[in-house]
Backbone as CSV, one residue per row, in Angstrom:
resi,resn,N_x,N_y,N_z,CA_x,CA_y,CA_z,C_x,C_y,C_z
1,UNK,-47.584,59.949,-4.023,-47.044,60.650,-5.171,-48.127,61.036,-6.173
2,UNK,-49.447,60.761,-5.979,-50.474,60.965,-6.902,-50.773,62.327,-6.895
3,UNK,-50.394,63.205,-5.818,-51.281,64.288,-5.562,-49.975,65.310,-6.213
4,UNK,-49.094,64.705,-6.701,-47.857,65.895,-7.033,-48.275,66.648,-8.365
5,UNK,-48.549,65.359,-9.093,-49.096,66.087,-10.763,-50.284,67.346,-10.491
6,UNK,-51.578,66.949,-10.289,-52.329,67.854,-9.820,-51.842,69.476,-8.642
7,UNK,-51.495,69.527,-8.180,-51.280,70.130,-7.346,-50.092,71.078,-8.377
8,UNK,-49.123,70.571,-9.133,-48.355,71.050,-9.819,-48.949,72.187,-11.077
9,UNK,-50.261,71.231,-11.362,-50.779,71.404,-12.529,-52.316,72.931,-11.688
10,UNK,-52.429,72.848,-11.136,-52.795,74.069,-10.251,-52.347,74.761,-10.226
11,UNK,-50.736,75.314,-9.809,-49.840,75.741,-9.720,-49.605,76.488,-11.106
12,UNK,-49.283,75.843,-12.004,-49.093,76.361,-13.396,-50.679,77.099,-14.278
13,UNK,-51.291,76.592,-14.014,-52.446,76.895,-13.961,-52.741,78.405,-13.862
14,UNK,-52.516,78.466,-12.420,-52.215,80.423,-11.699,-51.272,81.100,-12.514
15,UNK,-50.263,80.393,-12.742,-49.572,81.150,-13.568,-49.909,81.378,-14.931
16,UNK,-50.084,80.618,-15.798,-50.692,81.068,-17.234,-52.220,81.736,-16.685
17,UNK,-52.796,82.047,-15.718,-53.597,83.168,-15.766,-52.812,84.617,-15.386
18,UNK,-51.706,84.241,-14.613,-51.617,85.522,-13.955,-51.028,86.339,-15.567
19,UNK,-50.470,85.154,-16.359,-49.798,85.719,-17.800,-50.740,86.336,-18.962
20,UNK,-51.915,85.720,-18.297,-53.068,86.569,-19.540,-53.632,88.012,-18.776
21,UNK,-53.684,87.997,-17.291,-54.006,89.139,-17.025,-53.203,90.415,-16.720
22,UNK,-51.866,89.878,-16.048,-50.891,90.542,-15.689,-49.848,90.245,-16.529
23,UNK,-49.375,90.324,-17.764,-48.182,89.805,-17.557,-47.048,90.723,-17.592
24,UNK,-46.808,91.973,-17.395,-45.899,92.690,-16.653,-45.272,92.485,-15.490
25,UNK,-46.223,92.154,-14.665,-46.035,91.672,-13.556,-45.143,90.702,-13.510
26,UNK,-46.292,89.758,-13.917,-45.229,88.225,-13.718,-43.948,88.464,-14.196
27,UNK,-43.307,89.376,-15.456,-42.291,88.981,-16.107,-41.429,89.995,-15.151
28,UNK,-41.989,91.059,-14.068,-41.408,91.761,-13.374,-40.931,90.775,-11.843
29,UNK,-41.867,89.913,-11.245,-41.649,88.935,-10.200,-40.766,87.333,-10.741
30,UNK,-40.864,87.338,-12.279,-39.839,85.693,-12.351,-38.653,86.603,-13.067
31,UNK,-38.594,87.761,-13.838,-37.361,87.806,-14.650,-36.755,89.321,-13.936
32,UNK,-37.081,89.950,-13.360,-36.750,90.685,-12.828,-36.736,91.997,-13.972
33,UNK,-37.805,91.659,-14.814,-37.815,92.921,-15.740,-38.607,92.832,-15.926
34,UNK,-39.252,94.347,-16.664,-41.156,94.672,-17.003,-40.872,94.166,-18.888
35,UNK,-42.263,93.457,-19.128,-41.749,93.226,-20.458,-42.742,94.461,-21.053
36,UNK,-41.951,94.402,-22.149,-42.650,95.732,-23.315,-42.574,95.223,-24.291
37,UNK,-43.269,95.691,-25.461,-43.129,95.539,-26.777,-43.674,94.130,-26.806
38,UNK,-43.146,93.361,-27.899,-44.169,91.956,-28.709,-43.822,90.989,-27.237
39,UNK,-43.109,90.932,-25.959,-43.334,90.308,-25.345,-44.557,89.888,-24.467
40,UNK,-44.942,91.529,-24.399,-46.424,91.225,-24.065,-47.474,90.222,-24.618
41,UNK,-47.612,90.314,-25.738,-48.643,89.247,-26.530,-47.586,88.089,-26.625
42,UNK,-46.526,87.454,-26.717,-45.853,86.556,-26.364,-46.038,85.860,-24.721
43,UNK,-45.963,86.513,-24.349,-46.514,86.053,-22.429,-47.908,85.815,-22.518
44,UNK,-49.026,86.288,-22.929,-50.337,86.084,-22.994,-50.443,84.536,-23.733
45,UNK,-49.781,84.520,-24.754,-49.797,83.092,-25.684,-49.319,81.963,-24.840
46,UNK,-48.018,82.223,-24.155,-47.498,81.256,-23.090,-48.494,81.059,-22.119
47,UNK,-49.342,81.747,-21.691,-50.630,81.757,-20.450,-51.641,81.024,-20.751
48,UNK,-52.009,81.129,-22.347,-53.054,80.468,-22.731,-52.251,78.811,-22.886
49,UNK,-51.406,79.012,-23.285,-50.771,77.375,-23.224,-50.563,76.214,-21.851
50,UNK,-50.246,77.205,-20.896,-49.874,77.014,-19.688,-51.481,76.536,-19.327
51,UNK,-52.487,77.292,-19.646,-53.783,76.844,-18.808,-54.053,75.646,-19.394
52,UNK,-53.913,75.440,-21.222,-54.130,74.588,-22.094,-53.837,73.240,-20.652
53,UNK,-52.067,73.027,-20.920,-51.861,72.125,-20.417,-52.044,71.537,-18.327
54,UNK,-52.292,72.603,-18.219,-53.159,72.535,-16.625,-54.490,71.850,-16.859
55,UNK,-54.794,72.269,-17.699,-56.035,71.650,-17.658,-56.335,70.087,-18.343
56,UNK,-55.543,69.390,-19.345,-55.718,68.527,-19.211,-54.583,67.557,-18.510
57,UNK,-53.919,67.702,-17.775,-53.465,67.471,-16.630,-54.702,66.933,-15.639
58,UNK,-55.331,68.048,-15.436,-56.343,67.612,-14.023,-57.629,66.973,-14.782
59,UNK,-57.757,66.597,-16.065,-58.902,65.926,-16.744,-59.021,64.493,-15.977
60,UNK,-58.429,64.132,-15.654,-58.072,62.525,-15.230,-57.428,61.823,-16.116
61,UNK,-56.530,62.146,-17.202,-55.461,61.021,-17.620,-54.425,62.254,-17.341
62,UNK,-53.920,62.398,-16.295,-52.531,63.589,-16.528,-51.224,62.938,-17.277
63,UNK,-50.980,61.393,-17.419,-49.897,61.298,-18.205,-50.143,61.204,-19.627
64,UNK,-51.267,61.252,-20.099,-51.346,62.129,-21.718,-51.559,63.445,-21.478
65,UNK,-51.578,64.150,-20.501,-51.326,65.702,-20.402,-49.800,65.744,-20.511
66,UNK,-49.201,65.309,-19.857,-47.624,65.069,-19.982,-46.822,65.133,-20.884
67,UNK,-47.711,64.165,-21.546,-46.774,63.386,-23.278,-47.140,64.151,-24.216
């Protein structure tokens, strides 16, 4: 069960990048709509958060990445 956090935290990881580079995309492949307007810079902020917490996840204490 050790390898679930990491592997998760990878996972999310891709995604708060794909949200800073693409995020039309993404909001076109999870919500089934293109975002426009202030969602754009709203999805970029969620991307940068998303990497935030990917990353100290895989620091080596992932359950204060957690908490």
């Amino acid at each position: 069960m050790k390898w679930v956090l990491p592997v998760v935290a990878v996972a999310e990881g891709a995604t708060g990048l794909a949200l800073i580079i693409l995020p039309s995309l993404v909001g076109r492949l999870l919500l089934g709509e293109e975002l426009i307007g202030i969602a754009v810079p709203v999805a970029r902020v969620a991307g940068i958060a998303l990497n935030a917490l990917a990353l100290v996840c895989l620091s080596g204490v992932p359950l204060l990445g957690m908490l």
